[in-house]
C-alpha beads as a LAMMPS data file, in Angstrom:
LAMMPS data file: protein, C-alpha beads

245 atoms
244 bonds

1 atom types
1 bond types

-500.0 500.0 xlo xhi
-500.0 500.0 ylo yhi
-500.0 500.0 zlo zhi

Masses

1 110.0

Atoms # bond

1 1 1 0.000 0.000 0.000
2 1 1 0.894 3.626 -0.567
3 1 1 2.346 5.688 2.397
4 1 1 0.307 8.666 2.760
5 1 1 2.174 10.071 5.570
6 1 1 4.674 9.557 8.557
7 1 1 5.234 10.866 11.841
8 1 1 8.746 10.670 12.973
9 1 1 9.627 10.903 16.574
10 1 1 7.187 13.964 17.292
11 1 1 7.079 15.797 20.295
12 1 1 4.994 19.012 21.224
13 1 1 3.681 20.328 24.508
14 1 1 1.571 23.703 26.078
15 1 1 3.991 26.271 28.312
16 1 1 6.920 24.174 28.389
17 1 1 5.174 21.649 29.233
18 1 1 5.045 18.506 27.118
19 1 1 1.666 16.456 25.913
20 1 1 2.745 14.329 23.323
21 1 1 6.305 13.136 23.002
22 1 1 8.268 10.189 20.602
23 1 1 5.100 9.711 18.401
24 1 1 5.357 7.399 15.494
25 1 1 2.912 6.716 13.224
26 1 1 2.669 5.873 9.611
27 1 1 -0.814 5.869 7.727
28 1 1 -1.077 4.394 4.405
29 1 1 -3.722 4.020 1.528
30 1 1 -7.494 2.427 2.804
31 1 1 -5.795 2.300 6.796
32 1 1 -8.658 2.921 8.954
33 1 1 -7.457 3.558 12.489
34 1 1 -8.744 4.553 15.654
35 1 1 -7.163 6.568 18.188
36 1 1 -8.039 6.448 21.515
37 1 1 -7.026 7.659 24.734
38 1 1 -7.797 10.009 27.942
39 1 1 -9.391 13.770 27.362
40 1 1 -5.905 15.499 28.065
41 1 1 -3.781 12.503 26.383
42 1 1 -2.731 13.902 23.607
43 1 1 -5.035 12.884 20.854
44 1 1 -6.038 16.318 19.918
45 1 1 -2.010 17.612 19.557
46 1 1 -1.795 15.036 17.273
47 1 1 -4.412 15.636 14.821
48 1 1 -3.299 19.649 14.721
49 1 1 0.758 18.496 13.918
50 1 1 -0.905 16.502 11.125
51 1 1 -2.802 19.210 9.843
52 1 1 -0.271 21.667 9.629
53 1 1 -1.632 23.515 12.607
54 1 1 1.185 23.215 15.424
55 1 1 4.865 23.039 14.458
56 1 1 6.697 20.009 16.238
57 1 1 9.183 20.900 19.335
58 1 1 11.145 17.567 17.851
59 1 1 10.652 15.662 14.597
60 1 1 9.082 15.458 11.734
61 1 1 6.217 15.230 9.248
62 1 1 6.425 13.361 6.106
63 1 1 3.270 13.804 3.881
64 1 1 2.964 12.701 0.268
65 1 1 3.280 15.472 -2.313
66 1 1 -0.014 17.158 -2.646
67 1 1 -1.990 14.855 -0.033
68 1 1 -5.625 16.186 0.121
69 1 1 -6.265 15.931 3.463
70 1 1 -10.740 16.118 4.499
71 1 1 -10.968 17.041 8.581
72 1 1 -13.972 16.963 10.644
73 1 1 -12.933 18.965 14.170
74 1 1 -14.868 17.701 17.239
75 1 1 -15.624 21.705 18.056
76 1 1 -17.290 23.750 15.353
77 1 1 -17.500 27.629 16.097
78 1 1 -20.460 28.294 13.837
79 1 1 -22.711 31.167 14.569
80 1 1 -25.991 28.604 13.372
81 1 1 -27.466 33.119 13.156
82 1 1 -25.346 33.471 9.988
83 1 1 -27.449 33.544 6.867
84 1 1 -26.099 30.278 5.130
85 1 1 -27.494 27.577 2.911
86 1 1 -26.399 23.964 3.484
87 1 1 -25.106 24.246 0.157
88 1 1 -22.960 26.896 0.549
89 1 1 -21.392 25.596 3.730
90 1 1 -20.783 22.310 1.393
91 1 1 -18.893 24.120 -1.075
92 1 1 -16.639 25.407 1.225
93 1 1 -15.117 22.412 1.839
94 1 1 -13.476 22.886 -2.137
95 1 1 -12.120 26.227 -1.425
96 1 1 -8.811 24.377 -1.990
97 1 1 -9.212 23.491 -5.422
98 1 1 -12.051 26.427 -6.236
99 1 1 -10.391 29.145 -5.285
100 1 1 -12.238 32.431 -4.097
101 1 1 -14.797 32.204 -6.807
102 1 1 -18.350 33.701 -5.678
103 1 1 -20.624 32.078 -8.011
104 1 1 -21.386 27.680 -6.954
105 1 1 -20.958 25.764 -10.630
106 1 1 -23.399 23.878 -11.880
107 1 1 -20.869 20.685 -11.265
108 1 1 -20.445 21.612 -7.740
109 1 1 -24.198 21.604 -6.958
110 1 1 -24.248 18.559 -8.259
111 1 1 -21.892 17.316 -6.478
112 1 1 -23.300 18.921 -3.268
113 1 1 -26.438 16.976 -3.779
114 1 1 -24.612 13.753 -3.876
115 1 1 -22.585 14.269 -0.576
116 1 1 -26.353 15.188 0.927
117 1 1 -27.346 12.158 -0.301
118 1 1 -24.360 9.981 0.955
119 1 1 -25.281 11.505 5.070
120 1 1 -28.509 11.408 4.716
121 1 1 -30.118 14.286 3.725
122 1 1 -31.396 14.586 0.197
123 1 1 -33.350 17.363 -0.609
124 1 1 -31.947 20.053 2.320
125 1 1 -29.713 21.547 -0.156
126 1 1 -31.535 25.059 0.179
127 1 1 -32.021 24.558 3.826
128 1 1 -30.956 27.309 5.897
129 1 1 -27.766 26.225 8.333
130 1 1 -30.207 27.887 11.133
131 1 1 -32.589 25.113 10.560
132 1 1 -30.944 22.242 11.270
133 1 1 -30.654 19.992 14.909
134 1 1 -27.450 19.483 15.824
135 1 1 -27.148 15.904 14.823
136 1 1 -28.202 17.644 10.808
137 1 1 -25.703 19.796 11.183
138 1 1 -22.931 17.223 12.292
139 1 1 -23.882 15.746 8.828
140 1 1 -23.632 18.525 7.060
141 1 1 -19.824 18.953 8.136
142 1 1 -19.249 15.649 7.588
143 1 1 -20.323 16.253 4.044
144 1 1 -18.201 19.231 3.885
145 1 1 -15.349 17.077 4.910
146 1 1 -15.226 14.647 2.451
147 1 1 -16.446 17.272 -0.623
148 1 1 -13.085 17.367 -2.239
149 1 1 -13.251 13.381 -1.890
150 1 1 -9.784 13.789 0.079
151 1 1 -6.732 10.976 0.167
152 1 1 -7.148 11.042 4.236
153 1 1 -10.431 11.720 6.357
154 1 1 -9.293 12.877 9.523
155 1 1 -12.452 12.809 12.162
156 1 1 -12.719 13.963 15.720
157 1 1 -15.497 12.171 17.572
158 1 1 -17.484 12.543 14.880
159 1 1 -20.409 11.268 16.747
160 1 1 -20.499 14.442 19.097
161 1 1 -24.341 15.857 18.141
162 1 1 -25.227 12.599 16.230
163 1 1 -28.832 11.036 17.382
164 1 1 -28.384 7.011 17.300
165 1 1 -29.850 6.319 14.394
166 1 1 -27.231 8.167 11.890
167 1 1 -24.548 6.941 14.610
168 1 1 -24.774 3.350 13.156
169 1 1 -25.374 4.901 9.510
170 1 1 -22.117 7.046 10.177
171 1 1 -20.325 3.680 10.299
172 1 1 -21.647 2.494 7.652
173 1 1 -20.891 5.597 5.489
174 1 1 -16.848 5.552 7.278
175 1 1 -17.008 1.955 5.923
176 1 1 -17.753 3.068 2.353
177 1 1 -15.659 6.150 2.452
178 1 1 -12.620 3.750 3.431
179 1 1 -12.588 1.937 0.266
180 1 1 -11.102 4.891 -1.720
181 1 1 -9.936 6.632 1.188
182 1 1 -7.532 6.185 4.169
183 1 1 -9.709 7.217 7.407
184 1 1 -8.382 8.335 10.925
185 1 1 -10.765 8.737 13.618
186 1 1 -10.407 10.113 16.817
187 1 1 -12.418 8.509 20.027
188 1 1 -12.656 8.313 23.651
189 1 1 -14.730 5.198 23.429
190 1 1 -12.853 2.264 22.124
191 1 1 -15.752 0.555 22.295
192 1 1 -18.023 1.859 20.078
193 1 1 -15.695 2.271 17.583
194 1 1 -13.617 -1.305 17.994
195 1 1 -15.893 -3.055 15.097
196 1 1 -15.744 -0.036 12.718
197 1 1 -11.762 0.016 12.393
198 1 1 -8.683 -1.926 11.307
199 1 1 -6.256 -0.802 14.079
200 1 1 -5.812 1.262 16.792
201 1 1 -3.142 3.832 18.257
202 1 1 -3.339 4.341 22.127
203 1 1 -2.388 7.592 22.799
204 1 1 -1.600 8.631 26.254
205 1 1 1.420 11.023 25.739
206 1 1 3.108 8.167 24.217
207 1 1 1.521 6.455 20.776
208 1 1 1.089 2.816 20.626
209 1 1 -0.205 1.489 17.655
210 1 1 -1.886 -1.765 17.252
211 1 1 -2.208 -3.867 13.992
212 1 1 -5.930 -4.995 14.316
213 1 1 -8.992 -4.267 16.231
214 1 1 -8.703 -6.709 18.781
215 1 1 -7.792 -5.783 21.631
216 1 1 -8.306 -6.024 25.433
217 1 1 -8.568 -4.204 28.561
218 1 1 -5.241 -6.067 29.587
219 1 1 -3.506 -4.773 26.339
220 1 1 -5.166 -1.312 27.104
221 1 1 -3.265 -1.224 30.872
222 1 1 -0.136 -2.614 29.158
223 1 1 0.182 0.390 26.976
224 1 1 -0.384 2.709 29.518
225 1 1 -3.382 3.793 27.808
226 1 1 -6.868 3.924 30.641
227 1 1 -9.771 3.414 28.603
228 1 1 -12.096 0.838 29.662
229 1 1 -13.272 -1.651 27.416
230 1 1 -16.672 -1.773 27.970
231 1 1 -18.617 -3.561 24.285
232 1 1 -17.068 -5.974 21.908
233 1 1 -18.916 -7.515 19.092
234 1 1 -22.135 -6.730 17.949
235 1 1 -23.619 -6.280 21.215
236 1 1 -22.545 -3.802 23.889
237 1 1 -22.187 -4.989 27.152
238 1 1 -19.987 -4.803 30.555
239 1 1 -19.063 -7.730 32.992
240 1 1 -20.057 -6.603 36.820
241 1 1 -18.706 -9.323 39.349
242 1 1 -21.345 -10.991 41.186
243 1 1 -22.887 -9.130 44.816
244 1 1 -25.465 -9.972 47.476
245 1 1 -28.733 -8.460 47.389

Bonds

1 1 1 2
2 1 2 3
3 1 3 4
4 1 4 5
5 1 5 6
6 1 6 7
7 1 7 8
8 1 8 9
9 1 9 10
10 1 10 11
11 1 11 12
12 1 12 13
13 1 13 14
14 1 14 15
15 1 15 16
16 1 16 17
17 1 17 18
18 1 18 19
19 1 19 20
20 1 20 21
21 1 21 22
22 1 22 23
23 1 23 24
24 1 24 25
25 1 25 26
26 1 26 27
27 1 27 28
28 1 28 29
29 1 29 30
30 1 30 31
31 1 31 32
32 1 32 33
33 1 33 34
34 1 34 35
35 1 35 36
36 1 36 37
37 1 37 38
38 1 38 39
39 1 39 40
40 1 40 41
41 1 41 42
42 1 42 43
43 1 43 44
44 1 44 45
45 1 45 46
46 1 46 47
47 1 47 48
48 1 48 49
49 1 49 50
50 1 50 51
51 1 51 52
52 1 52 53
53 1 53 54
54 1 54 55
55 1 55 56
56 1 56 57
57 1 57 58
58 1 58 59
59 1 59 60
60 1 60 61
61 1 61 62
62 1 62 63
63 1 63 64
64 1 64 65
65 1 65 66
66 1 66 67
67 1 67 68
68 1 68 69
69 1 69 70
70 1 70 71
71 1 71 72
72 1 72 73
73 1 73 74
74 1 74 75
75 1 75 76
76 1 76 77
77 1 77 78
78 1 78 79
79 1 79 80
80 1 80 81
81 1 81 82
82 1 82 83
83 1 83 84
84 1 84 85
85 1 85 86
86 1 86 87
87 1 87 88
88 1 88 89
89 1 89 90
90 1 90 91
91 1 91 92
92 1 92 93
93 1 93 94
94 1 94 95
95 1 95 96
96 1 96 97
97 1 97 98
98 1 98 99
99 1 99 100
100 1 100 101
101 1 101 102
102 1 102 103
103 1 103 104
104 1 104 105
105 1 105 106
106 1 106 107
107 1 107 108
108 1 108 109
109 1 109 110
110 1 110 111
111 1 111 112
112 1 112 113
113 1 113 114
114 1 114 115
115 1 115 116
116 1 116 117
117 1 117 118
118 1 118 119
119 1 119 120
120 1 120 121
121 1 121 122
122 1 122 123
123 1 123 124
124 1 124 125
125 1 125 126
126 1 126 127
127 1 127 128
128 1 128 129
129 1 129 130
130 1 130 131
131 1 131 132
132 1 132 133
133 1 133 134
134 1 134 135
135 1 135 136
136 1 136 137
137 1 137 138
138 1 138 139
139 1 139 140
140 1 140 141
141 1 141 142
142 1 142 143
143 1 143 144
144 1 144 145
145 1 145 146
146 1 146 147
147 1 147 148
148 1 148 149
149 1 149 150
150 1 150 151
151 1 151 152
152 1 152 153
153 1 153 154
154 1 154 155
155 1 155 156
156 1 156 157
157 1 157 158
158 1 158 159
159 1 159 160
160 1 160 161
161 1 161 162
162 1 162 163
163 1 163 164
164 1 164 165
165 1 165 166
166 1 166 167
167 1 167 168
168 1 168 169
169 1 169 170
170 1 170 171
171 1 171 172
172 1 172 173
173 1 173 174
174 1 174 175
175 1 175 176
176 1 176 177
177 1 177 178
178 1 178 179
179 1 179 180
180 1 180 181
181 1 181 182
182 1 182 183
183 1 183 184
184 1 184 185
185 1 185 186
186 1 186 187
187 1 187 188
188 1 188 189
189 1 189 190
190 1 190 191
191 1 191 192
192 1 192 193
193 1 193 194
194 1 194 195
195 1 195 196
196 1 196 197
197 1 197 198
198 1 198 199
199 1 199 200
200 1 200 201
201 1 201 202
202 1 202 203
203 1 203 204
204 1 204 205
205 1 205 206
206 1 206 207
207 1 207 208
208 1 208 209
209 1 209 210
210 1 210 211
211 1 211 212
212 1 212 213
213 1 213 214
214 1 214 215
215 1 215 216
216 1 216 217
217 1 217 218
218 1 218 219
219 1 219 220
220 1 220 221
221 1 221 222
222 1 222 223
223 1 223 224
224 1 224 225
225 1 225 226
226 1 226 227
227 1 227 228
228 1 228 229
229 1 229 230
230 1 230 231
231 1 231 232
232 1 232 233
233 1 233 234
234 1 234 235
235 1 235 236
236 1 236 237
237 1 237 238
238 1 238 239
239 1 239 240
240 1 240 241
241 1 241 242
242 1 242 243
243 1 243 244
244 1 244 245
């Protein structure tokens, strides 16, 4: 498979003070990893170095020439006030290859109306961004982020905002999306995300990657990395040790 890009050795950190450090990673064509790990662990750091957003303290990025890169950021700051159309906010996501035209093509409408159709929402095209629920509007970014139908789809708990139904439909669409397309997604909850992906990186300061999906709470402790495993399978479910009523 194609490398799409490296991390060599990174290390960054907030007032001299480090969060990640030594991170390795490579990601390659179709890899579909998720990264897990504690709020504060690192995860976040990561994603930014990636995009270009922090500069390393140590080490080094190594991208493929011209890698389109789609990103999905757990946080949007989006005044949901501003007069909008779905459409428009979809089309922003080819500013990179569009330029700062004013007039949306023909093509791109088209294509618009596609993306609405792959997260499920055919026929809001003209819908004000206002309008939607949150869990709409989490699918409208989501469209937005894979517009330019990038090399890499980087997500951040993409399920923040999603109701349940589209959460198992957001899976399913991740699934698609990673046979053209090499997918990283960012999670706190290794277990609703274990059956979805191929491997996993535990990060915790440190990055540990794993080469499949299965994995344990005991492989979780051994790489320092204090997520509970709490579902495996198709079924969600959690052990409790046996007590008197």
């Amino acid at each position: 498979m194609n490398k799409l890009l490296e991390l060599k050795n990174i290390s960054y950190g907030y007032d001299q003070q480090p969060v990640v450090e030594g991170v390795n990673l490579t990601i390659h064509d179709q890899d579909f990893i998720g990264m897990i790990g504690p709020n504060g662990g690192g995860k976040s750091t990561i994603i930014k170095v990636i995009l270009g957003l922090l500069e390393p303290w140590n080490g080094s990025v190594v991208k493929k020439e011209n890698l389109n890169i789609g990103y999905l950021p757990q946080y949007h700051k989006f005044d949901s006030k501003f007069p909008i159309t779905v459409e428009e906010v979809l089309v922003s996501g080819l500013m990179k290859t569009r330029g700062s035209a004013i007039r949306i093509t023909r093509k791109e409408k088209e294509i618009a109306r596609e993306v609405l159709k792959q997260v499920g929402l055919p026929g809001y095209i003209h819908r004000a961004i206002g309008e939607l629920s949150g869990g709409q509007m989490q699918r409208v970014f989501i469209g937005r982020a894979i517009i330019s139908q990038p090399r890499l789809l980087i997500l951040d708990e993409p399920d923040t905002y999603v109701d349940n139904r589209f959460e198992h439909e957001l899976y399913e669409l991740l699934d698609e999306i990673n046979r053209s397309t090499a997918v990283l997604l960012v999670s706190h909850d290794v277990g609703q995300i274990i059956s979805a992906v191929k491997t996993i990186a535990c990060v915790n300061r440190h990055l540990h990657y794993h080469p499949s999906n299965k994995i344990s709470n005991e492989i979780l402790a051994s790489y320092n990395c204090p997520i509970e495993l709490i579902s495996h399978g198709h079924v969600p479910h959690r052990v409790l040790k046996t007590h008197d009523d």
